[in-house]
N, CA, C and O atoms as CSV, one atom per row, in Angstrom:
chain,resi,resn,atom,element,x,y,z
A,1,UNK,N,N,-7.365,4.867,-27.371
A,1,UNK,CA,C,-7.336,4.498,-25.977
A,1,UNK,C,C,-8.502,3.550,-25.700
A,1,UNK,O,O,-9.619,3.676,-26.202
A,2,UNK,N,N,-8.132,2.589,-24.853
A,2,UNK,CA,C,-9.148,1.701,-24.560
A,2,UNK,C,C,-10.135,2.001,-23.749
A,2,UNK,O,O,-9.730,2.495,-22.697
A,3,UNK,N,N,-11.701,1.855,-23.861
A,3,UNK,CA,C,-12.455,2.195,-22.483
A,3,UNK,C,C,-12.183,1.111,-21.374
A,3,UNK,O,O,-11.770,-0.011,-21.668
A,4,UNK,N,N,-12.449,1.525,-20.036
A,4,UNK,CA,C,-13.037,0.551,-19.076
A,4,UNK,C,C,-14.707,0.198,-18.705
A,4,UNK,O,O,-15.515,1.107,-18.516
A,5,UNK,N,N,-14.994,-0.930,-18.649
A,5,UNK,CA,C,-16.322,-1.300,-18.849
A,5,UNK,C,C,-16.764,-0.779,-17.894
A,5,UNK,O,O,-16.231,-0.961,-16.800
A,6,UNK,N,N,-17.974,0.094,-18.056
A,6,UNK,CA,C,-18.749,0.715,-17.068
A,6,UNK,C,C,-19.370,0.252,-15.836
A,6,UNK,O,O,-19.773,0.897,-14.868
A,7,UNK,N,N,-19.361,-1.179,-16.105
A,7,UNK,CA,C,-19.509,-1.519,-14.561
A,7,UNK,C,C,-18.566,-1.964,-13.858
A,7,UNK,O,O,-18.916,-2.538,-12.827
A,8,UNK,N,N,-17.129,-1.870,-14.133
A,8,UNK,CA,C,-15.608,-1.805,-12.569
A,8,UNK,C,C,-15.771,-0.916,-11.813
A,8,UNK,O,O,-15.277,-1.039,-10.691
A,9,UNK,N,N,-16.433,0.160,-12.107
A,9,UNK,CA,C,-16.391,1.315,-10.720
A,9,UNK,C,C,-17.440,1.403,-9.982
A,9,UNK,O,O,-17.450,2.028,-8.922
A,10,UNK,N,N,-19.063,0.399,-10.765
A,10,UNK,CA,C,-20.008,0.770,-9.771
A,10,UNK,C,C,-20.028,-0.061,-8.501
A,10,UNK,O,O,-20.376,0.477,-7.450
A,11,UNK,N,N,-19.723,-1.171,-8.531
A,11,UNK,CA,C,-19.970,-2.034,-7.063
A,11,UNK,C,C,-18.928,-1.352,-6.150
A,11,UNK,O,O,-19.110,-1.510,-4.943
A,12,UNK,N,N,-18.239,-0.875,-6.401
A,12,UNK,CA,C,-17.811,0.144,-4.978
A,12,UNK,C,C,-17.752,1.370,-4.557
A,12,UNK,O,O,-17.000,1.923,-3.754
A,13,UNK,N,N,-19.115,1.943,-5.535
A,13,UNK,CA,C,-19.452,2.878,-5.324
A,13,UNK,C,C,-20.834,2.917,-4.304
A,13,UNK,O,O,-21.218,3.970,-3.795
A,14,UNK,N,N,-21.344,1.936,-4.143
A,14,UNK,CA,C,-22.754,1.648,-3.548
A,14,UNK,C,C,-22.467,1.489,-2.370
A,14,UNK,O,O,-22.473,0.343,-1.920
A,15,UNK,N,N,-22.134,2.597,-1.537
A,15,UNK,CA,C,-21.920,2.644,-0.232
A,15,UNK,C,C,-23.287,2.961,0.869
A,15,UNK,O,O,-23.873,2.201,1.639
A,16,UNK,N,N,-23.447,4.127,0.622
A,16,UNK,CA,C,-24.211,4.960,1.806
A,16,UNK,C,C,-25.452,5.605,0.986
A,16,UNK,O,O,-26.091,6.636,1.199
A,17,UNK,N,N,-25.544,4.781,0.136
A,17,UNK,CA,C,-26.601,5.373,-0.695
A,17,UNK,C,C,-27.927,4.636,-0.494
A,17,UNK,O,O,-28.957,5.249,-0.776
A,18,UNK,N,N,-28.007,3.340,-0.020
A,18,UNK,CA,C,-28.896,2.918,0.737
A,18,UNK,C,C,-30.075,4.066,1.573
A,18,UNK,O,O,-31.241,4.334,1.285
A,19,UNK,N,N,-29.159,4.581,2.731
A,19,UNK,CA,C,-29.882,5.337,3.794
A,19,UNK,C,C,-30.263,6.869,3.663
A,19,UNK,O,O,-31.127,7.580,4.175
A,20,UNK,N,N,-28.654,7.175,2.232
A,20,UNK,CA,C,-29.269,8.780,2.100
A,20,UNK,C,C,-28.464,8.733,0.959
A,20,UNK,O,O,-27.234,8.773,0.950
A,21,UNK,N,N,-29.240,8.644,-0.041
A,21,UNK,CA,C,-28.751,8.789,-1.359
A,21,UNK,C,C,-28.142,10.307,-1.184
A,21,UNK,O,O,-27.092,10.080,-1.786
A,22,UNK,N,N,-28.063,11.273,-0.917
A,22,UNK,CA,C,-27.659,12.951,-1.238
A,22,UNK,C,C,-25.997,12.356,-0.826
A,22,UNK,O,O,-25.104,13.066,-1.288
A,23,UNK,N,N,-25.440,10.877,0.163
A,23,UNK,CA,C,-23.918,11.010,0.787
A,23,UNK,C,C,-23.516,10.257,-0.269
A,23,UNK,O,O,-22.314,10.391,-0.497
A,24,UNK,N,N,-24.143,9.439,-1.068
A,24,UNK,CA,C,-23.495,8.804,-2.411
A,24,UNK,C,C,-22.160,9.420,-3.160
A,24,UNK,O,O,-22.013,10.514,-3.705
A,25,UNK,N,N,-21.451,8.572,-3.029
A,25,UNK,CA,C,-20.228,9.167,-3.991
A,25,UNK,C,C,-19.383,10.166,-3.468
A,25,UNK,O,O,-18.617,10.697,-4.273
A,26,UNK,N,N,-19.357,10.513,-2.368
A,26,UNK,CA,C,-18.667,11.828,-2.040
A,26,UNK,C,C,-17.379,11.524,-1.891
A,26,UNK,O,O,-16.814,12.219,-2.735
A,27,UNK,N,N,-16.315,10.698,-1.136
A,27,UNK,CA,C,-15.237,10.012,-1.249
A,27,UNK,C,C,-15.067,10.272,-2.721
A,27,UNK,O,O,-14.237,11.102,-3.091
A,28,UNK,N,N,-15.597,9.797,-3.337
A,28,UNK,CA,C,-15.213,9.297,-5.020
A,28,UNK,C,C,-15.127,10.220,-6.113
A,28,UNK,O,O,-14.483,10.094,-7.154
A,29,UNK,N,N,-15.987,11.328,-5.673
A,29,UNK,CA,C,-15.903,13.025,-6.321
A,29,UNK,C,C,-15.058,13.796,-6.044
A,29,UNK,O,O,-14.659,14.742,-6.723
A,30,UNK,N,N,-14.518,13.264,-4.444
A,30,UNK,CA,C,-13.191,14.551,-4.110
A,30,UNK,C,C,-12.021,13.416,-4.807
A,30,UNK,O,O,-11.126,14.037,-5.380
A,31,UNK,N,N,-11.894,12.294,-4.855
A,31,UNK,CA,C,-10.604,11.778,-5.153
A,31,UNK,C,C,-10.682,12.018,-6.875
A,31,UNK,O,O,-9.580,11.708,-7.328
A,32,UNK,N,N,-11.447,12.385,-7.779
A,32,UNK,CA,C,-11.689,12.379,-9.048
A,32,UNK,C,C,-11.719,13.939,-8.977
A,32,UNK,O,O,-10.912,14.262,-9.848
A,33,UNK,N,N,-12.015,14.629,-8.637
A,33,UNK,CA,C,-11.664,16.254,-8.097
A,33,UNK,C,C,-10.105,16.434,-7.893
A,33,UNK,O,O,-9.468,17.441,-8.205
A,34,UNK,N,N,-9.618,15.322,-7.335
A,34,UNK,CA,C,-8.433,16.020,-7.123
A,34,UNK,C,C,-7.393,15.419,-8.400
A,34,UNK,O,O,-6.297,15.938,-8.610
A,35,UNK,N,N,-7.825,14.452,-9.066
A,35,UNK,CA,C,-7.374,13.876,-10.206
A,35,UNK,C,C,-7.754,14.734,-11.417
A,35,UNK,O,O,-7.146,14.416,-12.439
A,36,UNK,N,N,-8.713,15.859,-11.551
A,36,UNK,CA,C,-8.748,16.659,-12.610
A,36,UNK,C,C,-8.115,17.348,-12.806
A,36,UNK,O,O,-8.071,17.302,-14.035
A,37,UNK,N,N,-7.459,18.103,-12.500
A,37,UNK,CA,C,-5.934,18.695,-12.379
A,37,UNK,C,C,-5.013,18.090,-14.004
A,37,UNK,O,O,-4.654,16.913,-13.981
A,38,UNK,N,N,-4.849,18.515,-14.662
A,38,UNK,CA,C,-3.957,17.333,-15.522
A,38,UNK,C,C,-2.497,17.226,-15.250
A,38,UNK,O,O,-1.749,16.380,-15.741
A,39,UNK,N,N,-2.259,17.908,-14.649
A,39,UNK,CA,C,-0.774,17.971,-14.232
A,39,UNK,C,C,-0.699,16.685,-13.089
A,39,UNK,O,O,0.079,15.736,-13.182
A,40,UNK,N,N,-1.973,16.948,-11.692
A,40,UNK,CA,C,-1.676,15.743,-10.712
A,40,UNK,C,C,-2.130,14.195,-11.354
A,40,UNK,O,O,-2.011,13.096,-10.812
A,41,UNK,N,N,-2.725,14.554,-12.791
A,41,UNK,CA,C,-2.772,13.314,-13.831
A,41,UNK,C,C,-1.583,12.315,-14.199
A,41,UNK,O,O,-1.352,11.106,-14.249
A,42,UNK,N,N,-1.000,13.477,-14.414
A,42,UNK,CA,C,0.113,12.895,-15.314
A,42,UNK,C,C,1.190,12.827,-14.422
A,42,UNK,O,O,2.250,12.366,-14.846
A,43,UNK,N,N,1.091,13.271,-13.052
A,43,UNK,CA,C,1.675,13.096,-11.789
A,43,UNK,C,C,1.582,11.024,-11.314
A,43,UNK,O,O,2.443,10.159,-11.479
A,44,UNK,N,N,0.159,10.920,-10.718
A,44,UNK,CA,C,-0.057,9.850,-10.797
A,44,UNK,C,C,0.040,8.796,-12.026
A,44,UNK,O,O,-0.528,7.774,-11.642
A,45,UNK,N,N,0.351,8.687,-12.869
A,45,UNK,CA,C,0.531,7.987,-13.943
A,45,UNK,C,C,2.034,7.929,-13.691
A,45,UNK,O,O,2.547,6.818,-13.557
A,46,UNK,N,N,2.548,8.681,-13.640
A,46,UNK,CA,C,4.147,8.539,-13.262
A,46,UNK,C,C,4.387,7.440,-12.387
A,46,UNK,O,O,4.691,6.249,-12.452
A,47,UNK,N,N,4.101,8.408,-11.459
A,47,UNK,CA,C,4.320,7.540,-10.020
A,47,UNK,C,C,3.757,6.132,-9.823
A,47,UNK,O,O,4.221,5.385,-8.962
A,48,UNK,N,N,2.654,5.743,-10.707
A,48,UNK,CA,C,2.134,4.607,-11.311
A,48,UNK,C,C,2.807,3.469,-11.620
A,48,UNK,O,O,2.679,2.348,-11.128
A,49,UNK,N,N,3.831,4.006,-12.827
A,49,UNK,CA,C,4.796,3.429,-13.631
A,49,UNK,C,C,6.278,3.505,-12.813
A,49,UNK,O,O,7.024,2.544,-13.001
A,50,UNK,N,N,6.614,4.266,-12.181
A,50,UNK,CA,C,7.600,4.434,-12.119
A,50,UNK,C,C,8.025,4.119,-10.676
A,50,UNK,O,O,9.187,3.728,-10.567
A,51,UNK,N,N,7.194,4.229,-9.380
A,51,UNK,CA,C,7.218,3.650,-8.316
A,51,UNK,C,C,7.899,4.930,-7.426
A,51,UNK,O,O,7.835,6.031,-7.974
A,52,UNK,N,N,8.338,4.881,-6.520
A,52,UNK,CA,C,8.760,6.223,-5.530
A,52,UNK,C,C,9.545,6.790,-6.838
A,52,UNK,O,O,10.158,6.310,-7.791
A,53,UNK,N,N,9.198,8.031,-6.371
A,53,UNK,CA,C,10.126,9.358,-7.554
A,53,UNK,C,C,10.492,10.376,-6.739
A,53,UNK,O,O,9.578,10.615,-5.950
A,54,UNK,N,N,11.596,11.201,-6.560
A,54,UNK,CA,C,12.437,12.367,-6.541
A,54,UNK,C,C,11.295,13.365,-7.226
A,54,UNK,O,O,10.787,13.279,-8.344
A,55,UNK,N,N,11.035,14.468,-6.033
A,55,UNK,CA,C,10.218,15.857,-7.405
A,55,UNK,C,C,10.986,16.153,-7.840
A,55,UNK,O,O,10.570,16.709,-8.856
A,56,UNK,N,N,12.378,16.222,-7.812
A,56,UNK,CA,C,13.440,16.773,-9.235
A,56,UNK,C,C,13.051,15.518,-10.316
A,56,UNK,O,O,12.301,16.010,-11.159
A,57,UNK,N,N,13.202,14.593,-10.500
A,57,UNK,CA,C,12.787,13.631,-11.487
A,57,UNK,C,C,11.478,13.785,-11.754
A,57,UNK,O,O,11.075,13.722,-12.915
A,58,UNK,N,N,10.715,13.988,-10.795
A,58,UNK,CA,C,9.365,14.549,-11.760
A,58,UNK,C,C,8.771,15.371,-12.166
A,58,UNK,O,O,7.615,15.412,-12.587
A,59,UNK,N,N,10.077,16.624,-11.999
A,59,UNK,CA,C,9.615,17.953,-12.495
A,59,UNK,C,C,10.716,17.761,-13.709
A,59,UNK,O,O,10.176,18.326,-14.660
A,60,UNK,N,N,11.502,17.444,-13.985
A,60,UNK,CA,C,11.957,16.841,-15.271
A,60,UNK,C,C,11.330,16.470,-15.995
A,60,UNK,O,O,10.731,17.244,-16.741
A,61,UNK,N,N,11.220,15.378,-16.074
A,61,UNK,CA,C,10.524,14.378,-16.895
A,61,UNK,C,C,9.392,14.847,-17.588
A,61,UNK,O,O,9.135,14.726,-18.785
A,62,UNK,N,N,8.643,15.485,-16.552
A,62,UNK,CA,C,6.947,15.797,-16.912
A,62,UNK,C,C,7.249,17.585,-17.238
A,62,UNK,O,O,6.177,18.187,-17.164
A,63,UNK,N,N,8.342,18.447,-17.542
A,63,UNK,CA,C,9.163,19.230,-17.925
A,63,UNK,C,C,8.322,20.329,-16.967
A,63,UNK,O,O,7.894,21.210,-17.713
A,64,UNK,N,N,7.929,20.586,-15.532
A,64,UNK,CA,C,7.580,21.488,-15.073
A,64,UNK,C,C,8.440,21.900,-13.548
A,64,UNK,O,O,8.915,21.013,-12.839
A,65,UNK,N,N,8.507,22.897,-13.313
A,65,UNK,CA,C,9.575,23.510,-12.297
A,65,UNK,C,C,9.058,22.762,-11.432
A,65,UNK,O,O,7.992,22.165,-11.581
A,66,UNK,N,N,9.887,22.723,-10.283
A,66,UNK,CA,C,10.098,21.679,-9.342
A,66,UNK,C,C,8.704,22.324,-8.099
A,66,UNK,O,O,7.757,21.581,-7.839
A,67,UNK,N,N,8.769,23.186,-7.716
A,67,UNK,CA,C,7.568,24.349,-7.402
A,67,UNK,C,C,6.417,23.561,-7.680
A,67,UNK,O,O,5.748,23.012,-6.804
A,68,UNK,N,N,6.209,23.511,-8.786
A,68,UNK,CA,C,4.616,23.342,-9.324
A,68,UNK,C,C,4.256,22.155,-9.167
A,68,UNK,O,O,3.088,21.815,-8.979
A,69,UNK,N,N,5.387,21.272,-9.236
A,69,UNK,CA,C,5.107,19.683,-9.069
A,69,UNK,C,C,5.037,19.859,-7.677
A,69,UNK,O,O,3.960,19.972,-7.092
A,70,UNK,N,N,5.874,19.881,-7.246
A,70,UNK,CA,C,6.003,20.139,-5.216
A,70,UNK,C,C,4.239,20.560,-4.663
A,70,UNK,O,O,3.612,19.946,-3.800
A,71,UNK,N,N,3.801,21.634,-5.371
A,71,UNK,CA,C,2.586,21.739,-4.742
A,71,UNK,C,C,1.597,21.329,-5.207
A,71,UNK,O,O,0.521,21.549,-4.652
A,72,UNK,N,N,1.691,20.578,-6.424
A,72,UNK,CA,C,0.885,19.350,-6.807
A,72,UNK,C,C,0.721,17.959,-6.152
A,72,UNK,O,O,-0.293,17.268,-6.261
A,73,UNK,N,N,1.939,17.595,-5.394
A,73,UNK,CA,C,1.985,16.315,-4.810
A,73,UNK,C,C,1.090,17.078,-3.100
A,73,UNK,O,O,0.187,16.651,-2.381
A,74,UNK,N,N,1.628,17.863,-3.081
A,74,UNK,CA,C,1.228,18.206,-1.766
A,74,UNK,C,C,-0.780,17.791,-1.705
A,74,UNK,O,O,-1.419,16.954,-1.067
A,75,UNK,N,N,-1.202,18.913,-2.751
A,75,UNK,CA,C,-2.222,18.460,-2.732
A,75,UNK,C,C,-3.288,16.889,-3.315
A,75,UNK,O,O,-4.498,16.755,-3.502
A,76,UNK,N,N,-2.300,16.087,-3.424
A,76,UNK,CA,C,-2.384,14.575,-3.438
A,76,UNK,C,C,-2.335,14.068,-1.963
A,76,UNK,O,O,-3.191,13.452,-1.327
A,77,UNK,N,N,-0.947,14.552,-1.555
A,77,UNK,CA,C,-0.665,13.719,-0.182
A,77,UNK,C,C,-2.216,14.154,0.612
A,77,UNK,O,O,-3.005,13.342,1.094
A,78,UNK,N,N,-2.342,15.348,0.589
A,78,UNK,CA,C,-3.279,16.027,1.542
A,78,UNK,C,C,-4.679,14.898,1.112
A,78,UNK,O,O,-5.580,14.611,1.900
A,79,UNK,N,N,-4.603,14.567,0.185
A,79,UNK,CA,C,-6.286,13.729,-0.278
A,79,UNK,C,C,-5.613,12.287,-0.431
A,79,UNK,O,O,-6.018,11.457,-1.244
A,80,UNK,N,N,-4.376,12.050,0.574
A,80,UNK,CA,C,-4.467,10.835,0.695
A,80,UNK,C,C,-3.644,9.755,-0.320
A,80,UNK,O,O,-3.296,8.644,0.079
A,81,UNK,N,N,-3.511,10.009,-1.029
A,81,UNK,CA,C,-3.292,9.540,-2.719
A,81,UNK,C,C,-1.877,9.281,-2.766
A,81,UNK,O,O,-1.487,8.133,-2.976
A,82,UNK,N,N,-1.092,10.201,-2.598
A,82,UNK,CA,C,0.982,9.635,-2.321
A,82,UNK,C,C,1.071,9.230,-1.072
A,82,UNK,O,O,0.179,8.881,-0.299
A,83,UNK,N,N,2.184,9.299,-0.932
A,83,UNK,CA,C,2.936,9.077,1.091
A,83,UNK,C,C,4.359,9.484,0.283
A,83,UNK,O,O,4.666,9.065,-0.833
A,84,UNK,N,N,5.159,10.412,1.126
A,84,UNK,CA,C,5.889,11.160,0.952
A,84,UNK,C,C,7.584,10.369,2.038
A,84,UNK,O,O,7.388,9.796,3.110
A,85,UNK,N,N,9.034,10.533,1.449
A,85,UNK,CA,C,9.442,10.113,2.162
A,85,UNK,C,C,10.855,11.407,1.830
A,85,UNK,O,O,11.141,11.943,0.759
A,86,UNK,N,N,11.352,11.544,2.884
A,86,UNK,CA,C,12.323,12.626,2.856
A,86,UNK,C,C,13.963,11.758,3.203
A,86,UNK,O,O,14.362,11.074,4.146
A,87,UNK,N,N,14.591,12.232,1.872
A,87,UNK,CA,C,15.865,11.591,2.070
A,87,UNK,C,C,17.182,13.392,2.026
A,87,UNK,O,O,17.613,14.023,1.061
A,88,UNK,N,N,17.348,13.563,3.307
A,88,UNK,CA,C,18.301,15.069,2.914
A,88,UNK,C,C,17.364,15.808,2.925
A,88,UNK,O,O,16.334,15.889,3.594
A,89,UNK,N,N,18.048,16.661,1.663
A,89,UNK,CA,C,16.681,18.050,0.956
A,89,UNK,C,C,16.017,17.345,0.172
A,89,UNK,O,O,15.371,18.080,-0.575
A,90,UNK,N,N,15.836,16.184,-0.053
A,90,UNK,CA,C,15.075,15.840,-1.285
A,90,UNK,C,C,13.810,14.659,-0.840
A,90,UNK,O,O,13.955,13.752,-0.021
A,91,UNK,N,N,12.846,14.899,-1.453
A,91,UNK,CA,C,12.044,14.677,-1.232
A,91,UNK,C,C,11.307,13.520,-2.168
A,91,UNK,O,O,11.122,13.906,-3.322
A,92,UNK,N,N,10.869,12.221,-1.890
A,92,UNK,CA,C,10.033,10.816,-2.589
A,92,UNK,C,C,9.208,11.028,-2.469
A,92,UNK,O,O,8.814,11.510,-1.407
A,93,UNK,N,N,8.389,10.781,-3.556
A,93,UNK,CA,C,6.794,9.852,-3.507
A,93,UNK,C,C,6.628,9.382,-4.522
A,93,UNK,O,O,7.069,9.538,-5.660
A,94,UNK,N,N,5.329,8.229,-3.611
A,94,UNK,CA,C,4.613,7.232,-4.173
A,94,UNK,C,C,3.280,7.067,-4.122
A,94,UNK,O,O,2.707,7.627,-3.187
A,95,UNK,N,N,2.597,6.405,-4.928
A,95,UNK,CA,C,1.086,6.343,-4.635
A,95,UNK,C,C,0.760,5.487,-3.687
A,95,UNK,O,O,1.179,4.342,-3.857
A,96,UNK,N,N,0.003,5.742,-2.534
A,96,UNK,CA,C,-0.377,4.802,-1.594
A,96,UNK,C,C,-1.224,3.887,-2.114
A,96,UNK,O,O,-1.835,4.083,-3.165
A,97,UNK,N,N,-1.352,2.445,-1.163
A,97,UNK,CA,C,-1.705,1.410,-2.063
A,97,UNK,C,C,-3.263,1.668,-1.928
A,97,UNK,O,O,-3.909,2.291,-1.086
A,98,UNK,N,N,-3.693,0.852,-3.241
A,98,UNK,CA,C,-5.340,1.700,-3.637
A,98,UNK,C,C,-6.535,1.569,-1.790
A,98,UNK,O,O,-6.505,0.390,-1.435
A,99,UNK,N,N,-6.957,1.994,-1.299
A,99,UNK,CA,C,-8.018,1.713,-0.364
A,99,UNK,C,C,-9.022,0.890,-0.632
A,99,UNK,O,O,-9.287,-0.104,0.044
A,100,UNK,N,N,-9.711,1.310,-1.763
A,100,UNK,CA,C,-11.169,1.011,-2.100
A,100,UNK,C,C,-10.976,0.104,-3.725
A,100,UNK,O,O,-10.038,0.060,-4.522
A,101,UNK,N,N,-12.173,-0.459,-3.714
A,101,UNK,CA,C,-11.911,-1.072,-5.425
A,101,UNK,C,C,-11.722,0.187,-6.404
A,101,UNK,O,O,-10.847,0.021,-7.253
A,102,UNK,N,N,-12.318,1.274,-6.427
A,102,UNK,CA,C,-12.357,1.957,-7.220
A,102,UNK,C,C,-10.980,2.389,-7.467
A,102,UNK,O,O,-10.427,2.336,-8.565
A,103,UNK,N,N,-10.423,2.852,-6.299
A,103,UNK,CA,C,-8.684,3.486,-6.486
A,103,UNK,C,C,-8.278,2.213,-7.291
A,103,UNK,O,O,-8.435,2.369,-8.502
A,104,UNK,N,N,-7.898,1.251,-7.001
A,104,UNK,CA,C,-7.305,0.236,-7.544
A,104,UNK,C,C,-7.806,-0.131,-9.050
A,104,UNK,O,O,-7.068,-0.828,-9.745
A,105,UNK,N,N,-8.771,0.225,-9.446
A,105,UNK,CA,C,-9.058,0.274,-11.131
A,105,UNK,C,C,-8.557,1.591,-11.574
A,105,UNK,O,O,-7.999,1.572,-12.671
A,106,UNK,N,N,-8.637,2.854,-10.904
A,106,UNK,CA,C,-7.643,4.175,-11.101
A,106,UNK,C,C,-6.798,3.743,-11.529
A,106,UNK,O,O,-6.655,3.509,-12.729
A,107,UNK,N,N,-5.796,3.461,-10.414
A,107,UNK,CA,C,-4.273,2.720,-10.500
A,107,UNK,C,C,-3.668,1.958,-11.685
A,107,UNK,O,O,-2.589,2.160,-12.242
A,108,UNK,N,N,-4.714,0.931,-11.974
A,108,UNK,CA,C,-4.380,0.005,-12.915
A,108,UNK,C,C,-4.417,0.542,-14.518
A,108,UNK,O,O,-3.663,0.232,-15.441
A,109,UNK,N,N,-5.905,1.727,-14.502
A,109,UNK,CA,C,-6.219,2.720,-15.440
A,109,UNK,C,C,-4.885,3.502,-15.761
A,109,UNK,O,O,-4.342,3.642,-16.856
A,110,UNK,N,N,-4.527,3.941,-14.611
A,110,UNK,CA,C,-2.807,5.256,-15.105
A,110,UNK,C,C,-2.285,4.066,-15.670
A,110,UNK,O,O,-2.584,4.125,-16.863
A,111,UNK,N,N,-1.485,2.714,-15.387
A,111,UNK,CA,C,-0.732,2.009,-15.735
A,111,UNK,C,C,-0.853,1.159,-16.993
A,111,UNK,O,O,0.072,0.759,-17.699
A,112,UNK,N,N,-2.153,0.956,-17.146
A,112,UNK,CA,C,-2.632,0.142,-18.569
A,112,UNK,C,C,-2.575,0.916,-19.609
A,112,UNK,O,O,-1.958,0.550,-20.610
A,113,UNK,N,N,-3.449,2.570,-19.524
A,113,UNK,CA,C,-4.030,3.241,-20.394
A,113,UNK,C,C,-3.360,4.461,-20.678
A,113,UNK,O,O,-2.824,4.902,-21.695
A,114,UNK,N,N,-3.515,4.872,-19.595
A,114,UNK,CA,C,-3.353,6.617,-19.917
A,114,UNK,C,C,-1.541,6.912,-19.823
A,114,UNK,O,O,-0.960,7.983,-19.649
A,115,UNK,N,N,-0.951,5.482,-20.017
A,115,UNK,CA,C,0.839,5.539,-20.005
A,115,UNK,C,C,0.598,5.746,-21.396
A,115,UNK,O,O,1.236,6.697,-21.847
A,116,UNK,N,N,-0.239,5.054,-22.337
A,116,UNK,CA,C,-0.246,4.800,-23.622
A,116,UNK,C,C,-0.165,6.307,-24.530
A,116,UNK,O,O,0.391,6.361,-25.627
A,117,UNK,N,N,-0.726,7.333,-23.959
A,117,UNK,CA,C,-0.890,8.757,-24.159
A,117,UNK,C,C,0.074,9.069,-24.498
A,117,UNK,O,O,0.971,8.990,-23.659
A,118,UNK,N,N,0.511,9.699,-26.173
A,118,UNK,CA,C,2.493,9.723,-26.909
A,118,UNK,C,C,3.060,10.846,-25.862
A,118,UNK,O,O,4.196,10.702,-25.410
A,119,UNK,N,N,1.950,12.394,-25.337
A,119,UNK,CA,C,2.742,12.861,-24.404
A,119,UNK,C,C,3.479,12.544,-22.677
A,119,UNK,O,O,4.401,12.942,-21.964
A,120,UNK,N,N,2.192,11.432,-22.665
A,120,UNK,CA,C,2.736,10.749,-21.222
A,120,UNK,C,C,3.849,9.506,-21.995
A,120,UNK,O,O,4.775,8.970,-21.386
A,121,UNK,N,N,3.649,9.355,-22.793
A,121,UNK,CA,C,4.931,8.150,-22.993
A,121,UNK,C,C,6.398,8.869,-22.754
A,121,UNK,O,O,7.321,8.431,-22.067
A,122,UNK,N,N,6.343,10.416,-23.710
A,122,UNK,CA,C,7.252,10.731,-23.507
A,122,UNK,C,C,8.060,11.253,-22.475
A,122,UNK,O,O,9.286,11.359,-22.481
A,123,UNK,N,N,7.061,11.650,-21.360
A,123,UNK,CA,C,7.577,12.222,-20.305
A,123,UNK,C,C,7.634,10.905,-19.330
A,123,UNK,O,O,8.270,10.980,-18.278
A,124,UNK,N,N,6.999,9.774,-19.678
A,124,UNK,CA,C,7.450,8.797,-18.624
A,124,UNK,C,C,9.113,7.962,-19.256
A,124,UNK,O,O,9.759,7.073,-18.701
A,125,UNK,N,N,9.368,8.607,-20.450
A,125,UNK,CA,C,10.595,7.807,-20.961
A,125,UNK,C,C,11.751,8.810,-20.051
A,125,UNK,O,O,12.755,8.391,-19.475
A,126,UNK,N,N,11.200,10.447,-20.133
A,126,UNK,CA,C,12.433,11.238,-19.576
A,126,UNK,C,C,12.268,10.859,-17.965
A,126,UNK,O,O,13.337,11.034,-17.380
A,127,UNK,N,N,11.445,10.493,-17.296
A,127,UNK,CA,C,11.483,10.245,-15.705
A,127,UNK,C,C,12.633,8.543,-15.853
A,127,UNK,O,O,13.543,8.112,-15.145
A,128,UNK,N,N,12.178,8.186,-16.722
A,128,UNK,CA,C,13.103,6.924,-16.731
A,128,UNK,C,C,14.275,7.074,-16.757
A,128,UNK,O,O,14.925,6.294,-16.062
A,129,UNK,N,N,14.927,7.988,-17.453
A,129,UNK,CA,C,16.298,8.218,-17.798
A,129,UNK,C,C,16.854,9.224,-16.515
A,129,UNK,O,O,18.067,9.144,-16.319
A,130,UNK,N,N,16.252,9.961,-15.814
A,130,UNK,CA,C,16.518,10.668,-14.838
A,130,UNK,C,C,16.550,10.494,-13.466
A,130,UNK,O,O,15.403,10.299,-13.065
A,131,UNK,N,N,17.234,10.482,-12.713
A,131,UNK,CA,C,17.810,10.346,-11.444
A,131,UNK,C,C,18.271,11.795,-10.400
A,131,UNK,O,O,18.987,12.680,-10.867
A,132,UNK,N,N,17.807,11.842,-9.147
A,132,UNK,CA,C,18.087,12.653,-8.401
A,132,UNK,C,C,19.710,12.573,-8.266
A,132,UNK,O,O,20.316,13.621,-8.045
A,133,UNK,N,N,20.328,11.511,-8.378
A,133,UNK,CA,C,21.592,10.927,-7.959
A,133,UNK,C,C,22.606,12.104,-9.078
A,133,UNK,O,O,23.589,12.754,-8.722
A,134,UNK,N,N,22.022,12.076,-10.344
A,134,UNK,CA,C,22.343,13.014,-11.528
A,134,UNK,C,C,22.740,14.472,-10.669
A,134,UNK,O,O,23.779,15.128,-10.591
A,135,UNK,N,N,21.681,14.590,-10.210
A,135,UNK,CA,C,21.678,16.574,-9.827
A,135,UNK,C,C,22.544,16.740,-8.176
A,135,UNK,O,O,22.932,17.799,-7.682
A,136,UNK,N,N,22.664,15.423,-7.611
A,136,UNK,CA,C,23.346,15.474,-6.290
A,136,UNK,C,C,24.837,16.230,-6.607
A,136,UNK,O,O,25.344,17.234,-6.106
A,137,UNK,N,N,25.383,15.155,-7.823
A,137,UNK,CA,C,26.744,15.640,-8.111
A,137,UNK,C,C,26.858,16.629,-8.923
A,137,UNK,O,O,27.972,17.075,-9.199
């Protein structure tokens, strides 16, 4: 796996650290907090690659009950990170577009790098092949 050069994430990290270094980084610890999870990992890397998804397609793909993904996105949406769209009973998301520089080297990180991962390859090949449209009928 390739690194990213250690200095893409610092110039937008130098916020509020000027006036009180102790508020430094806090934005940037809960959104990397909520990315430790490996499941909402390999959540976002999906949704990365793959653009709005069905949680039946991404509890497929990424082979976990629909439940676990469901309250995995939840706690994404809640930190901001998807936007959710309801079609019927079924339920989309996507990653909202990055805010800050840092999200947007995230973003580009799930899509460059961590797709490259043989178990995320494989579960982003089964989200590919899978469709909500499948389980309607």
């Amino acid at each position: 796996m390739t690194k990213l050069p250690g200095s893409v994430l610092s110039a937008s990290m130098r916020r509020n650290t000027d006036t009180n270094p102790r508020l430094g980084l806090v934005e940037e610890a809960a959104l990397l907090k909520v990315l430790s999870d490996p499941t909402r990992l390999r959540l976002a890397v999906a949704l990365s690659l793959n653009g709005e998804t069905c949680v039946c397609t991404l509890a497929e793909g990424l082979a976990e009950p629909e439940y676990k993904i469901s309250r995995h996105l939840t706690v994404m949406r809640s930190a901001g990170l998807v936007e959710a769209r309801r079609d019927g009973t079924w339920m989309h998301y996507r990653l909202m577009q990055p805010r800050n520089h840092m999200e947007e080297c995230l973003w580009n990180c799930f899509r460059d790098y961590l797709s490259a991962d043989k178990s995320m390859a494989a579960a982003l090949e089964r989200v590919k092949k899978m469709s909500c449209e499948e389980r309607k009928s």
